[in-house]
PyMOL Python script that loads the backbone (N, CA, C, O; Angstrom):
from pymol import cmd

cmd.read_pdbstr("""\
ATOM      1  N   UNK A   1      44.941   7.423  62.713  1.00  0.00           N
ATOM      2  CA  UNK A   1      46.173   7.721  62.030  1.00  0.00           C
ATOM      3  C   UNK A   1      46.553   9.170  62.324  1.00  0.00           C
ATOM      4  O   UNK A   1      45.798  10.140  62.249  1.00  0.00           O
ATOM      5  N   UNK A   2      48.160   9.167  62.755  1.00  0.00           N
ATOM      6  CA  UNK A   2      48.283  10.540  62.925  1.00  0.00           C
ATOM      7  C   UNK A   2      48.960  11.541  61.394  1.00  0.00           C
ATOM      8  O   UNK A   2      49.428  10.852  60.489  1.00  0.00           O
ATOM      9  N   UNK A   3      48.964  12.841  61.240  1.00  0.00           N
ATOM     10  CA  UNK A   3      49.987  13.007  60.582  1.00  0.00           C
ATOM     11  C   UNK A   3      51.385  13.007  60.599  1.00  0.00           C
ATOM     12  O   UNK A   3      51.877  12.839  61.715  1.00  0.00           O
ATOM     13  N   UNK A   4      52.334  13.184  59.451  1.00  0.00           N
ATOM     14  CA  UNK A   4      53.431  12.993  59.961  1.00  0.00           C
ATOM     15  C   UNK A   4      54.151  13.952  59.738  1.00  0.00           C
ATOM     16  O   UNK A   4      55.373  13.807  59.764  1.00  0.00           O
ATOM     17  N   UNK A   5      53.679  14.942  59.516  1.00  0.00           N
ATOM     18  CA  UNK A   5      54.487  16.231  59.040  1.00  0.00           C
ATOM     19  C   UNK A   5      53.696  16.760  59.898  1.00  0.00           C
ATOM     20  O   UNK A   5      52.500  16.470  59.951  1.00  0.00           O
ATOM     21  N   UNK A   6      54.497  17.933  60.982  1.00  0.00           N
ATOM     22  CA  UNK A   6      53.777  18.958  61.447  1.00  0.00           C
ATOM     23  C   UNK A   6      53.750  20.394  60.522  1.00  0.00           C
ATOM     24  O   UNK A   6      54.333  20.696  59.481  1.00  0.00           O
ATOM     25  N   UNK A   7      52.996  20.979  61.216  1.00  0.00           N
ATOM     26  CA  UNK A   7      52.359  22.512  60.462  1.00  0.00           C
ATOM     27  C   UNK A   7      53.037  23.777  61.489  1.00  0.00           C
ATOM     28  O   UNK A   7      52.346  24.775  61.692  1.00  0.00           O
ATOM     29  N   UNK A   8      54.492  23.660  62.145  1.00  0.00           N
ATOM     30  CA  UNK A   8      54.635  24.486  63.044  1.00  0.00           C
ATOM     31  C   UNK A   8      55.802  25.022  62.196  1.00  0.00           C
ATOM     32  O   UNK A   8      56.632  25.762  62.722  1.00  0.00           O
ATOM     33  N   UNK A   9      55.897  24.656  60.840  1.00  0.00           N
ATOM     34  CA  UNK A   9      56.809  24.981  59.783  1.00  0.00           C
ATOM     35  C   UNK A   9      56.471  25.591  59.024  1.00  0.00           C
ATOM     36  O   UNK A   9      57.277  26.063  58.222  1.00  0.00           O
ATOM     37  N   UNK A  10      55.124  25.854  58.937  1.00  0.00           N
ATOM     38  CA  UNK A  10      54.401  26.318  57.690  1.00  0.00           C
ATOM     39  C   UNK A  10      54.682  27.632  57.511  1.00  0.00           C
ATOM     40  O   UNK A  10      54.586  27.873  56.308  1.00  0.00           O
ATOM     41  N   UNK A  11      54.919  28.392  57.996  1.00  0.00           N
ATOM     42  CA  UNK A  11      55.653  29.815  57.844  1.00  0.00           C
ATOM     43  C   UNK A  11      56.686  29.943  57.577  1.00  0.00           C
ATOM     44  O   UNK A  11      57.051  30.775  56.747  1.00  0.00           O
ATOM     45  N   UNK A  12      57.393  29.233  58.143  1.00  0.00           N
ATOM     46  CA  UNK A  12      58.537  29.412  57.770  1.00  0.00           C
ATOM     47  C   UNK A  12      59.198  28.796  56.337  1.00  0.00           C
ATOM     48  O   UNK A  12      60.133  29.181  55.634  1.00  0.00           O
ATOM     49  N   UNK A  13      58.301  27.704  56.248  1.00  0.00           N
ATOM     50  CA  UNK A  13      58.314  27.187  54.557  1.00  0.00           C
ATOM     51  C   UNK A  13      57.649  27.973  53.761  1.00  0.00           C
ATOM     52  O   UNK A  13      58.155  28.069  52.643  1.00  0.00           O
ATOM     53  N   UNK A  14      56.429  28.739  53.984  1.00  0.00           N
ATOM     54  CA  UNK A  14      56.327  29.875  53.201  1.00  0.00           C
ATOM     55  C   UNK A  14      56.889  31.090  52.695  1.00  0.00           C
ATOM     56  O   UNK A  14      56.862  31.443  51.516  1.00  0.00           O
ATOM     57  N   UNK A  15      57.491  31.820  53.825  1.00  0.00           N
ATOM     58  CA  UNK A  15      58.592  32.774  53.651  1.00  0.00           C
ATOM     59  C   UNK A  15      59.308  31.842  52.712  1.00  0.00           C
ATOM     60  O   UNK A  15      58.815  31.978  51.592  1.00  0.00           O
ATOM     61  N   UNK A  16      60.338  30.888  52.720  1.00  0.00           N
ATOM     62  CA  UNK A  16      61.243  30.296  52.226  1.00  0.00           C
ATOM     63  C   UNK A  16      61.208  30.748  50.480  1.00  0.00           C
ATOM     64  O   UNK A  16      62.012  31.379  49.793  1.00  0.00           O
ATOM     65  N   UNK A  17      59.862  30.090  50.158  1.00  0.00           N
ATOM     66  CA  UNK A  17      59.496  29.612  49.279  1.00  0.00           C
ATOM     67  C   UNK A  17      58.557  31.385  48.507  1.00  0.00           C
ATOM     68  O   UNK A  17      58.384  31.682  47.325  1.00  0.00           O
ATOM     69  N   UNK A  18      58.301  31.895  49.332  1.00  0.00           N
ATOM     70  CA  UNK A  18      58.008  33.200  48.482  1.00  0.00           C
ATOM     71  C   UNK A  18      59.886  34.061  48.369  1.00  0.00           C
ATOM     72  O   UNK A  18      60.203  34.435  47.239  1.00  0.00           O
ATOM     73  N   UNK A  19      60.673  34.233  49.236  1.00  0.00           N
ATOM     74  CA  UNK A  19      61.870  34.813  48.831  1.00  0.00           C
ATOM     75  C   UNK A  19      62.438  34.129  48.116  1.00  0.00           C
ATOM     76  O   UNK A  19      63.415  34.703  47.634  1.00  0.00           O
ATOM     77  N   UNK A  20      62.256  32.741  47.661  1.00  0.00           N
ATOM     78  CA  UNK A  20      62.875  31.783  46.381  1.00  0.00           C
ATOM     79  C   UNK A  20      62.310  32.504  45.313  1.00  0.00           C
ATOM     80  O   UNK A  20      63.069  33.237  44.678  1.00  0.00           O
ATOM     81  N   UNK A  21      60.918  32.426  44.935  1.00  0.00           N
ATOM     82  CA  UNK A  21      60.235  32.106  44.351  1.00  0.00           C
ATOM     83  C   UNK A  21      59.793  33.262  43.727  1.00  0.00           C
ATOM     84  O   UNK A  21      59.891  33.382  42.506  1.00  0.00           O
ATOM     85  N   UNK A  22      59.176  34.379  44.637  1.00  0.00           N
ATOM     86  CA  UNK A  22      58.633  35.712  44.606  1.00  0.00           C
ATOM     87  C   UNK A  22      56.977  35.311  44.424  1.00  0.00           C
ATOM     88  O   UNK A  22      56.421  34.214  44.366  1.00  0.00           O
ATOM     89  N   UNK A  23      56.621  36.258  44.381  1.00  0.00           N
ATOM     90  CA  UNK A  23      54.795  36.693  44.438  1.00  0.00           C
ATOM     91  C   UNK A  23      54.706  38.096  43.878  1.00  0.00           C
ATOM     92  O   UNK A  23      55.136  39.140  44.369  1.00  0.00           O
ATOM     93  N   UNK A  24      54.040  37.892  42.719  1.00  0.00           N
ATOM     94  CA  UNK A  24      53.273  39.346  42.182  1.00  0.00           C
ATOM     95  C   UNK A  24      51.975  39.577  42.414  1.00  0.00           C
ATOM     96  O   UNK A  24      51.277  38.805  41.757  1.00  0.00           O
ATOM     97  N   UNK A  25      51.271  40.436  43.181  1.00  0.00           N
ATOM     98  CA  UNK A  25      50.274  40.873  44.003  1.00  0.00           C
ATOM     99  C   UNK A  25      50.007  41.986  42.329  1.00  0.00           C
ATOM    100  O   UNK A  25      50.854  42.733  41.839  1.00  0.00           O
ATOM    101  N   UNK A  26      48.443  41.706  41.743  1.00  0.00           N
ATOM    102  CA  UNK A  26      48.011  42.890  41.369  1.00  0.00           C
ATOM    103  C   UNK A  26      46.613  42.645  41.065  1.00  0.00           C
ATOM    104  O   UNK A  26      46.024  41.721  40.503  1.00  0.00           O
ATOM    105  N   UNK A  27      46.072  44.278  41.859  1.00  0.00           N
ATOM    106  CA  UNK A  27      44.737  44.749  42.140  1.00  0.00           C
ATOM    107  C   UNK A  27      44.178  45.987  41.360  1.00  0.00           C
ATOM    108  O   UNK A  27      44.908  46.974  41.459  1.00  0.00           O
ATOM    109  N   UNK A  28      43.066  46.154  40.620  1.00  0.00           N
ATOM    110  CA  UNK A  28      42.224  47.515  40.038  1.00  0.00           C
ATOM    111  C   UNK A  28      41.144  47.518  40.702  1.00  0.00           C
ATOM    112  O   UNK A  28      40.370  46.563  40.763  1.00  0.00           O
ATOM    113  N   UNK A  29      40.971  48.830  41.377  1.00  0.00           N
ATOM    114  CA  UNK A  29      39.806  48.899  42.653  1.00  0.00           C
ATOM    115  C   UNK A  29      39.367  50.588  41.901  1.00  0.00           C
ATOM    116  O   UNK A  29      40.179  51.349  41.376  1.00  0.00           O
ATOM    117  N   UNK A  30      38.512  50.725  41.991  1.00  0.00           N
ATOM    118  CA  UNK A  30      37.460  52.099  41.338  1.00  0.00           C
ATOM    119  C   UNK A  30      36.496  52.170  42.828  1.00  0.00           C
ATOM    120  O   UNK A  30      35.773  51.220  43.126  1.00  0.00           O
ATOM    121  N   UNK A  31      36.591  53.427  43.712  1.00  0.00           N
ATOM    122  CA  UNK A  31      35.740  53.612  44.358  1.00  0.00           C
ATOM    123  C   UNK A  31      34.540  55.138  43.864  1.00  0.00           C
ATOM    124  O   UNK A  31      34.729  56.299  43.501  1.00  0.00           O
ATOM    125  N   UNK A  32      33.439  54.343  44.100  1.00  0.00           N
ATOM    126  CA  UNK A  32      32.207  55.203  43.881  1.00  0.00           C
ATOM    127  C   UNK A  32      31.536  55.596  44.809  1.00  0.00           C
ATOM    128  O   UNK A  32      31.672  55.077  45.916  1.00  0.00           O
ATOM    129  N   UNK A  33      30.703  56.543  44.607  1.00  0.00           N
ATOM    130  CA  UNK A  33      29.864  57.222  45.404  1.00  0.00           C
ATOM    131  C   UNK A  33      28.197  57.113  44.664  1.00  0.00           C
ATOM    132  O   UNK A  33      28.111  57.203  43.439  1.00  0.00           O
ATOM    133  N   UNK A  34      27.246  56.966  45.303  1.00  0.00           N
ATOM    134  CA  UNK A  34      25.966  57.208  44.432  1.00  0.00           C
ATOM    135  C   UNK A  34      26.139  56.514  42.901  1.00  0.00           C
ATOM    136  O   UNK A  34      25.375  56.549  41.936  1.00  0.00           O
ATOM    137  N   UNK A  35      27.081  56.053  43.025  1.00  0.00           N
ATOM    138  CA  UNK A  35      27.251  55.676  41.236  1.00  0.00           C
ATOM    139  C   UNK A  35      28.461  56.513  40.475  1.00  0.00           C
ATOM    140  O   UNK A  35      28.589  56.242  39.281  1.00  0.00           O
ATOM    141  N   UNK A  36      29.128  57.241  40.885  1.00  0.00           N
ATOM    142  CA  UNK A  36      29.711  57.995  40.683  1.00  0.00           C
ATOM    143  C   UNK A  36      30.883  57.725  40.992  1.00  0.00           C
ATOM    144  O   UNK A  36      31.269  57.723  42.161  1.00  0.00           O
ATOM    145  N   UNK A  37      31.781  57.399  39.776  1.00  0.00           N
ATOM    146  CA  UNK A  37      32.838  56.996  40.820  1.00  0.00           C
ATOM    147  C   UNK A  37      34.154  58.156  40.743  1.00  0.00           C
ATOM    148  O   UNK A  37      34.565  58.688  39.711  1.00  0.00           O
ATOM    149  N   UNK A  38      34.572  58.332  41.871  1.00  0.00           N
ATOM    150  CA  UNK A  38      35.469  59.395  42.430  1.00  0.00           C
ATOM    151  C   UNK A  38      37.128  59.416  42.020  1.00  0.00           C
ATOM    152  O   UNK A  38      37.719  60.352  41.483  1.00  0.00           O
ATOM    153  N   UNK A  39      37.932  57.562  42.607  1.00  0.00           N
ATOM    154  CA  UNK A  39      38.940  57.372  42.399  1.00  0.00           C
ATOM    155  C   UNK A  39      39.159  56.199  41.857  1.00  0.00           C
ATOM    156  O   UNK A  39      38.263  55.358  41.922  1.00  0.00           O
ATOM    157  N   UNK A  40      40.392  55.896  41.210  1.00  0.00           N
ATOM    158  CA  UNK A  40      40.613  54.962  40.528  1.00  0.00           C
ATOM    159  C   UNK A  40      42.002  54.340  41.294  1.00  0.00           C
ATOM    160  O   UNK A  40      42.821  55.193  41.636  1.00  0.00           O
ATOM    161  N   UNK A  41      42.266  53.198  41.531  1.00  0.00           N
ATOM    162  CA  UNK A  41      43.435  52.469  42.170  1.00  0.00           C
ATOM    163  C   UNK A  41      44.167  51.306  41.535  1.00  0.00           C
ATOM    164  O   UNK A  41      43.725  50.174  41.730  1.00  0.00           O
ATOM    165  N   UNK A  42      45.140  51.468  40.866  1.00  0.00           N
ATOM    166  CA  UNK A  42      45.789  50.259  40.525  1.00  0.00           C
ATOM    167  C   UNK A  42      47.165  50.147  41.039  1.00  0.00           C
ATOM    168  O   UNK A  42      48.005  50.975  40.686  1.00  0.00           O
ATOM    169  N   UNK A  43      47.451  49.229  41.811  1.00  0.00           N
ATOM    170  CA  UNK A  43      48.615  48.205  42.335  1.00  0.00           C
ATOM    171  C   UNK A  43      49.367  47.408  41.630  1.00  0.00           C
ATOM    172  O   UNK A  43      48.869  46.595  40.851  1.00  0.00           O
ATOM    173  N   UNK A  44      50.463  47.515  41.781  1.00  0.00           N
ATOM    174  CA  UNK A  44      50.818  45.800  41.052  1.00  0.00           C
ATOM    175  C   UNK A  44      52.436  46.185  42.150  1.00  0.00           C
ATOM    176  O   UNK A  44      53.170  47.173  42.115  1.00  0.00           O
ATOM    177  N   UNK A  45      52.510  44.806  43.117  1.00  0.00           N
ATOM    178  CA  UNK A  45      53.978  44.526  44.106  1.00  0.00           C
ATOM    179  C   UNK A  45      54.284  43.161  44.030  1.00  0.00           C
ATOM    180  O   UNK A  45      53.578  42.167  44.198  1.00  0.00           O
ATOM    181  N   UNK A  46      55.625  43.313  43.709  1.00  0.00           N
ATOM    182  CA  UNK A  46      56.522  42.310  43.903  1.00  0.00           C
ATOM    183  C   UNK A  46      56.978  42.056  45.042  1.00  0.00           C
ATOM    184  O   UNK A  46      57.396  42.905  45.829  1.00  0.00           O
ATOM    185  N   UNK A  47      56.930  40.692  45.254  1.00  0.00           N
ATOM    186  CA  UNK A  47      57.664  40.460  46.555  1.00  0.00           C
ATOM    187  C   UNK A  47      58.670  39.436  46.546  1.00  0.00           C
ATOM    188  O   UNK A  47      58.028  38.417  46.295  1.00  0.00           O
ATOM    189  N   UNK A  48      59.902  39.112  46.676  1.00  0.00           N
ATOM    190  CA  UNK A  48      61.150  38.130  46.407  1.00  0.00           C
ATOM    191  C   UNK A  48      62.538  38.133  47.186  1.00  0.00           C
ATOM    192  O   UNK A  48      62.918  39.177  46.656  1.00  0.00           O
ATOM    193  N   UNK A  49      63.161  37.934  47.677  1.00  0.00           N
ATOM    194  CA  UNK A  49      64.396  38.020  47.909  1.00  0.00           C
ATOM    195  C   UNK A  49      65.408  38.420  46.736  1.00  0.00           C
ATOM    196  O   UNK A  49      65.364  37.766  45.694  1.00  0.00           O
ATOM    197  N   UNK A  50      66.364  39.524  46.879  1.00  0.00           N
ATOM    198  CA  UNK A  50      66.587  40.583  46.178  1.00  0.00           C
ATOM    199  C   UNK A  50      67.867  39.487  45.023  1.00  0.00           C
ATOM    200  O   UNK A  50      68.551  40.150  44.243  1.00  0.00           O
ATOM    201  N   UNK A  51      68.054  38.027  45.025  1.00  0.00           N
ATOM    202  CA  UNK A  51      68.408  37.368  44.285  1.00  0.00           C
ATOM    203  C   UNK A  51      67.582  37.054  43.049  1.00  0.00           C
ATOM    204  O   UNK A  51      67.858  37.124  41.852  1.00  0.00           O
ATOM    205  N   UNK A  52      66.375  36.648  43.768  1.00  0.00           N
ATOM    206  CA  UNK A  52      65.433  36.578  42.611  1.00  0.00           C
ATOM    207  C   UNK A  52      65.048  38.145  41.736  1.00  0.00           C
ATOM    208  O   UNK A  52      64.847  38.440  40.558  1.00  0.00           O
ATOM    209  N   UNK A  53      65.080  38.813  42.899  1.00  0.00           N
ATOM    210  CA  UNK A  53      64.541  40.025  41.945  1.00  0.00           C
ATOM    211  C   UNK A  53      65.728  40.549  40.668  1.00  0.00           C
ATOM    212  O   UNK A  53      65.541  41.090  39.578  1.00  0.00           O
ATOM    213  N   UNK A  54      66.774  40.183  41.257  1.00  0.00           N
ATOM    214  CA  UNK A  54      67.936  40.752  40.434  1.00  0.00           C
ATOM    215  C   UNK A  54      68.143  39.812  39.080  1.00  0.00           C
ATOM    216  O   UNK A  54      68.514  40.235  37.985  1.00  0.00           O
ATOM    217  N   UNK A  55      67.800  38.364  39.430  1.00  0.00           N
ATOM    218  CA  UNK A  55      67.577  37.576  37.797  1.00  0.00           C
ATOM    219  C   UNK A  55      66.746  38.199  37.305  1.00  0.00           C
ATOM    220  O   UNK A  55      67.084  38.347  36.131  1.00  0.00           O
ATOM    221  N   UNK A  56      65.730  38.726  37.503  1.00  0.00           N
ATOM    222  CA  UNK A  56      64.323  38.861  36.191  1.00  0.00           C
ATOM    223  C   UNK A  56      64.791  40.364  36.547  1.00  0.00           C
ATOM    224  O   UNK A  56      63.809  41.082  36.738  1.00  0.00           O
ATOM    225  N   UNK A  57      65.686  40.850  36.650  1.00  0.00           N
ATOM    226  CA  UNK A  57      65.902  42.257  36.139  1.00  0.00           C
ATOM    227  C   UNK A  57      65.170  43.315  37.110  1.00  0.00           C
ATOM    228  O   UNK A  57      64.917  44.457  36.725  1.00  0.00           O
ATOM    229  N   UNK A  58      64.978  43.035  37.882  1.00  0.00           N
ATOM    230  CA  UNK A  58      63.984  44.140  38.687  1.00  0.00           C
ATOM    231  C   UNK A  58      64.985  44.714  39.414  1.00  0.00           C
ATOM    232  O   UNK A  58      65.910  43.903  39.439  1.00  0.00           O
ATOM    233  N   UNK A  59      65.293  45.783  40.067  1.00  0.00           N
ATOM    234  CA  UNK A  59      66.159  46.696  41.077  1.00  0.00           C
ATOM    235  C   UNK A  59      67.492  45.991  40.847  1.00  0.00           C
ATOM    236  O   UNK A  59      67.972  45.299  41.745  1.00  0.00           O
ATOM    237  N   UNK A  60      68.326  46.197  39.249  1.00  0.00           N
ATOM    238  CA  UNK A  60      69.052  45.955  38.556  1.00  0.00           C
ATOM    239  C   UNK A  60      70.293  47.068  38.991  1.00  0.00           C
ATOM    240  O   UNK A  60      71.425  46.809  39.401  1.00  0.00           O
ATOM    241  N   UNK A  61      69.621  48.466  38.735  1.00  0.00           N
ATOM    242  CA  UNK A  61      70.218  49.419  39.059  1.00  0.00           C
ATOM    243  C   UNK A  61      70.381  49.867  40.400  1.00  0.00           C
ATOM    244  O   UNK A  61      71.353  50.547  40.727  1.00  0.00           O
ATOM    245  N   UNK A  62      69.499  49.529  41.184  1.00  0.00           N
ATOM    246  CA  UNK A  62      69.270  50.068  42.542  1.00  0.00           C
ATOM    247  C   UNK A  62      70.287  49.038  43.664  1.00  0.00           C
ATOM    248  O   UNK A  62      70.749  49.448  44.729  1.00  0.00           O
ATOM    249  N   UNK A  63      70.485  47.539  43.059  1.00  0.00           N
ATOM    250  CA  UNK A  63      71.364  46.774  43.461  1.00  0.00           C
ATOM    251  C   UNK A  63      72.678  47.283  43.445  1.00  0.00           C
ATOM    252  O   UNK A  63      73.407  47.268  44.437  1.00  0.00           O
ATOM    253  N   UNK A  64      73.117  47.899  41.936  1.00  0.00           N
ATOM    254  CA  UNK A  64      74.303  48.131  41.968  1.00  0.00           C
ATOM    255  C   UNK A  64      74.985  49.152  42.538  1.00  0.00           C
ATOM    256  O   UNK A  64      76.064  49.195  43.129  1.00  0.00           O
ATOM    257  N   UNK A  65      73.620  50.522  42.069  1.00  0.00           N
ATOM    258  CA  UNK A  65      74.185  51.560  42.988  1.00  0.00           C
ATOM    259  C   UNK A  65      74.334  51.516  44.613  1.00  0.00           C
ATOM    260  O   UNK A  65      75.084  52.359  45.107  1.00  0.00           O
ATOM    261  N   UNK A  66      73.778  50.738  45.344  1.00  0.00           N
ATOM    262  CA  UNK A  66      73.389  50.203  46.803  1.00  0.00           C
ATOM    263  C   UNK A  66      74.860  49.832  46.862  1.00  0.00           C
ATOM    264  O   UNK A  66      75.561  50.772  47.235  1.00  0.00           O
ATOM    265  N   UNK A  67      75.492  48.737  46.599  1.00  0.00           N
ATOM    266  CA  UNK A  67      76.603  47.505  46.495  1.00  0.00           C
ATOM    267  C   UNK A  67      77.774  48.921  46.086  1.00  0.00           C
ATOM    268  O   UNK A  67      78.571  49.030  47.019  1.00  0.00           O
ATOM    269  N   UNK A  68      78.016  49.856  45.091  1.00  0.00           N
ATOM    270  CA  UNK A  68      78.563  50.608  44.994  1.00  0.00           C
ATOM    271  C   UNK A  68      79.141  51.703  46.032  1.00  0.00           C
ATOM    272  O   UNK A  68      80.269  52.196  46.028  1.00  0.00           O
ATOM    273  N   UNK A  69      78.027  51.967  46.962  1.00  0.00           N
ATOM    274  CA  UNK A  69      77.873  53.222  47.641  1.00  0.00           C
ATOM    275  C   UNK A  69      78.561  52.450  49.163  1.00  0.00           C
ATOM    276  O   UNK A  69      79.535  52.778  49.841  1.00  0.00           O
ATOM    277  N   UNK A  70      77.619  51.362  49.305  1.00  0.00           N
ATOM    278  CA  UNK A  70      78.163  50.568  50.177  1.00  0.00           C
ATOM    279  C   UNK A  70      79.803  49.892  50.503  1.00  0.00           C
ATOM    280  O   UNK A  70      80.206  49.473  51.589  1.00  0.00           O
ATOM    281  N   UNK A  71      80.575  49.948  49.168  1.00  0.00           N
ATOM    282  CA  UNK A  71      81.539  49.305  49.270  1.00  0.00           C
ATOM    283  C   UNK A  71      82.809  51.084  49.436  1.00  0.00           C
ATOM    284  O   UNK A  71      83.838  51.209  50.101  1.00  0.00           O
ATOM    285  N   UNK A  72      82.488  51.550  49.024  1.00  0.00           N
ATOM    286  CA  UNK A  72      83.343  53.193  49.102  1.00  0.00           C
ATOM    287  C   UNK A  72      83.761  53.511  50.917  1.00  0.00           C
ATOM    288  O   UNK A  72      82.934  53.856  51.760  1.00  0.00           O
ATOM    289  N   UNK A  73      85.029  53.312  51.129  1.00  0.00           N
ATOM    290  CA  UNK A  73      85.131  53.518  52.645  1.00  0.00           C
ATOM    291  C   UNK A  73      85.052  54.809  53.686  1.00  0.00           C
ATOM    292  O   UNK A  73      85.177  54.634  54.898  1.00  0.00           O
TER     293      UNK A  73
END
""", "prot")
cmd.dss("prot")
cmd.show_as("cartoon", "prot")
cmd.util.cbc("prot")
cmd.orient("prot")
């Protein structure tokens, strides 16, 4: 039996579906030495197509001023 869906889409259905959708990436990393630890690292990134980001309020302001600055001839 073969399959019937190929996988030469799969990227491109991923992209799709993370700029629909978005992805929040977040990491707390502490690096040590001897036991000792030196630095502390916390992350947290969004990733979405700037439709989605603009429903849940994220770069609300940065949209408008962008769209503002942009439209001035």
């Amino acid at each position: 039996m073969n399959p019937t869906k190929r996988n030469s889409h799969a990227i491109v259905e991923f992209v799709d579906v993370l700029l629909r959708d978005g992805a929040v990436i977040q990491a707390d990393a502490i690096v040590t030495v001897a036991g000792v630890p030196l630095l502390g690292i916390s992350l947290r990134a969004a990733i979405a197509g700037m439709t989605t980001m603009t429903e849940y309020g994220i770069f609300d302001g940065w949209d408008a001023d962008h769209r503002r600055r942009n439209a001035q001839p």
